[in-house]
N, C-alpha and C positions, 0 to 999 in steps of 0.2 A: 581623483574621482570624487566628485559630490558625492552626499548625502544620498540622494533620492535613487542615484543611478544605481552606490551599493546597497539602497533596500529594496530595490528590484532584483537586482544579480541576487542575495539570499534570497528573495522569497521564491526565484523562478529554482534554483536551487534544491530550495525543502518541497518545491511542490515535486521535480524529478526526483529527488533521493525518493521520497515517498512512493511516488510510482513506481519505480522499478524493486522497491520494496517488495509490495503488492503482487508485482509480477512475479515476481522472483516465489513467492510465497505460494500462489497460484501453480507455481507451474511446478514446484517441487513436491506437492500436495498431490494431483493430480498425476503425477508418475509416477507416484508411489504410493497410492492407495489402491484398495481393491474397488473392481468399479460397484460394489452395494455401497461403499461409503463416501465417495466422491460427493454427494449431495448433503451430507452433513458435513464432511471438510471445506466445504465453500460458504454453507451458511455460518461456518466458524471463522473463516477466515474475512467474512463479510462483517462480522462483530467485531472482529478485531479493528479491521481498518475504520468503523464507522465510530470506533472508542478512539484511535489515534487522530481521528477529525477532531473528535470532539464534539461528535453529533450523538452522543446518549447519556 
């Protein structure tokens, strides 16, 4: 396998691990919170994922 084709295979990789991360995070939050705090479990978990970008 070239070069190029496995830094495509990783990076489509880390972009799905991270998504189903995300999901995963989402969706265990949300079945298990009370629904007053479903709106602060999201904006947390929206911090999280936007620190693991690397966008703050």
């Amino acid at each position: 396998m070239d070069l190029i084709a496995l830094a495509t295979v990783a990076a489509i990789g880390v972009v799905l691990i991270t998504a189903i991360a995300a999901v995963a995070m989402v969706w265990l939050t949300v079945s298990r919170a009370e629904s007053t705090d479903i709106a602060a479990a999201l904006r947390g978990i929206a911090d999280v994922i936007r620190a693991v970008r690397g966008k703050r």
